[in-house]
N, C-alpha and C positions, 0 to 999 in steps of 0.2 A: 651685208648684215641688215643695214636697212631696208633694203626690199623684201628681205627673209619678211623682217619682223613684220610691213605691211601687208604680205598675203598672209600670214600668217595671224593678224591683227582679231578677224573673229571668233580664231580657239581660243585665243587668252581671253576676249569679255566674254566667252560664252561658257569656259572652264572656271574660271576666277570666281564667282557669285555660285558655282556650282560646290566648289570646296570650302570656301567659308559657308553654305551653310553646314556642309558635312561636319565642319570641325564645330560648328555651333552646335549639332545633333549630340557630336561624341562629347565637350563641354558639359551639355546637358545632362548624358545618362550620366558620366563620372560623378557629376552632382548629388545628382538621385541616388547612384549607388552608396553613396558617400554619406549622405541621409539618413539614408535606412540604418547603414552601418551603426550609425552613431545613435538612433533608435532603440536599435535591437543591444547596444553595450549598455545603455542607460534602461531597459527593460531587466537584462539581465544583473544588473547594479543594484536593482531594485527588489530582485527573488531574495527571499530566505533560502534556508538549508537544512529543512531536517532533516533527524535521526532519532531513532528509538534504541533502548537499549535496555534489556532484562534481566535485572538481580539478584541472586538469591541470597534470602536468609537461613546462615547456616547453623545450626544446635551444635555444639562441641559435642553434648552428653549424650543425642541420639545418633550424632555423626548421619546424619540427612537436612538438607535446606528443605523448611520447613514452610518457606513463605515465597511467593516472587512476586516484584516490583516492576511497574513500565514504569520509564523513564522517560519523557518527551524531551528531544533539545532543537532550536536554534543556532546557528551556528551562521546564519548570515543574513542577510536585511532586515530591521527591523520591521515587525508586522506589531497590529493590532483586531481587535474583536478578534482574537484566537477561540477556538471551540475543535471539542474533541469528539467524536466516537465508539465507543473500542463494544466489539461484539465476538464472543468466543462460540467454537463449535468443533465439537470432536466428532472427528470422522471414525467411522468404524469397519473395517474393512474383514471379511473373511473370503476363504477357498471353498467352492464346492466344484464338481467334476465339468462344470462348465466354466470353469473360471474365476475372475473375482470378480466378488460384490461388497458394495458400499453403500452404508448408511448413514446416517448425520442427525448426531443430537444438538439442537442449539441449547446453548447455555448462559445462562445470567448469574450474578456473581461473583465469576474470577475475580474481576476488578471492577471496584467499585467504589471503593473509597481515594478522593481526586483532592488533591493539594498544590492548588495553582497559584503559580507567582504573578506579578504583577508587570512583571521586566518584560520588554520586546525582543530579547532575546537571549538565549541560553538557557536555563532550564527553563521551558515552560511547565511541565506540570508533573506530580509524583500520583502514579496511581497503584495503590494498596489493594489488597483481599486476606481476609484475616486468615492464614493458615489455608490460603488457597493452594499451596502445593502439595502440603500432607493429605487434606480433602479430594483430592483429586487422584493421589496415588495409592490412595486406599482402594480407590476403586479399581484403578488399573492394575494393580498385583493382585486380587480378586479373580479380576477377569483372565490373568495368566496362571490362576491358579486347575489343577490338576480336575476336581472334581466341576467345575466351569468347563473345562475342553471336553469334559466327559458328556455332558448334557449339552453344549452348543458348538463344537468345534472350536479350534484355533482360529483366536480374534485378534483382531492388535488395534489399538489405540492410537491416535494423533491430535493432541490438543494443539490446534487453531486458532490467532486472533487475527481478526481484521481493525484496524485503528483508518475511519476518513478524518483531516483537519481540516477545518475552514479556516479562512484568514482575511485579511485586507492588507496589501503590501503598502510599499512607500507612494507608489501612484496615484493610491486608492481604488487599485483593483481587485474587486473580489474573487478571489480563488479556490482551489481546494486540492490536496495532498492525499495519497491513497497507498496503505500499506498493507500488505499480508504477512504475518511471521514477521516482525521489524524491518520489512525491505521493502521500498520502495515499488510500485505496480501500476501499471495503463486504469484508467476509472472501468473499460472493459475487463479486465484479471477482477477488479475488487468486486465489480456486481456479479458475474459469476461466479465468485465465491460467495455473496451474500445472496443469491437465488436459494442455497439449501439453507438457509437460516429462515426458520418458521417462528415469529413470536408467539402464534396460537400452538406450539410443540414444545416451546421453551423450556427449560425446567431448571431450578436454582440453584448453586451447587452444593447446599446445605442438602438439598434432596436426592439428590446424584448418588445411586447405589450399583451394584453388578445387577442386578435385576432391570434397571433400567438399560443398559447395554442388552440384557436379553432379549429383552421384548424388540428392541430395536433389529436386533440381530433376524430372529424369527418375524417380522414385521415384512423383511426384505428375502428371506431362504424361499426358491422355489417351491413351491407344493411335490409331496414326493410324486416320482414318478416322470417328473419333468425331467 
């Protein structure tokens, strides 16, 4: 056994400094990975949570919600310098022998009136429009109405909001949040949805009638013949 061991004498110092540094290498990353790990918990420890969520005020006497309400909440890390967004736009969609077509009124209005709290979390802010639901469905049962189809075909109507939030988490990172329709979306989903949002086309929804859906409608109908 002792002879073994002396011919065998320069695999052991030449293996031996060859595995301690390996287990120093794997040491190493566990480290690193171990790191990160704890990084990436205390990053996430540190997001908020929103969520949106949409109202209605409802009339007993006319039996229709009259009003709707965004609702912004918090629901996990404290943030501050919160700041909101919200921009509406109804798409307007009809049939002609080629297919469908789409047009898009941007609008100002829906919401507008903003009641923000002061807390880092849980409701952050109530946003109002006075009798923006009745306002809005005057128009749309207008535009389903009989002598409407007669002169521009079958339309149909999709009110749209987009809401971005800014914020500063607990790290003091400054961030931003992007929703379509109260659901959360890629900063890509929301600027192609805000690409057909024109403030120079805008219009208020005090002003918002079925004429304006027509013009919009005719704005985008091929020329006959097409």
């Amino acid at each position: 056994m002792k002879n073994w061991l002396k011919r065998n004498k320069i695999y052991f110092e030449t293996i031996a400094p060859v595995l301690l540094s390996v287990s120093a290498v794997f040491v190493s990353i566990s480290s690193y990975l171990l790191t990160q790990k704890q990084v990436e918990l205390s990053s996430l420890e540190a997001q908020p949570h929103f969520y949106l969520k949409e109202e209605y005020l409802y009339d007993e006497t006319l039996k229709r919600a009259y009003e709707t309400e965004l609702r912004i909440y918090n629901s996990g890390a404290d943030i501050r310098n919160f700041k909101k967004n919200i921009n509406s736009i109804i798409e307007v969609e009809f049939y002609t022998l080629t297919g469908k077509l789409t047009g898009y009124v941007p609008l100002y209005g829906y919401y507008y009136g903003t009641y923000r709290s002061s807390e880092p979390s849980g409701e952050l802010a109530l946003i109002k429009g006075h009798f923006n639901n009745d306002k809005y469905h005057e128009v749309y049962f207008a535009v389903q109405s009989s002598e409407f189809r007669d002169k521009h075909g079958t339309t149909f109507l999709s009110l749209k909001h987009s809401v971005d939030i800014s914020y500063t988490n607990k790290l003091g990172e400054q961030q931003k949040a992007y929703f379509l329709d109260n659901k959360p979306v890629p900063q890509a989903e929301y600027e192609a949805f805000m690409s057909n949002f024109s403030h120079n086309n805008a219009i208020d929804l005090s002003e918002l009638t079925a004429e304006t859906i027509a013009k919009t409608v005719e704005s985008i109908r091929p020329p006959l013949g097409e």
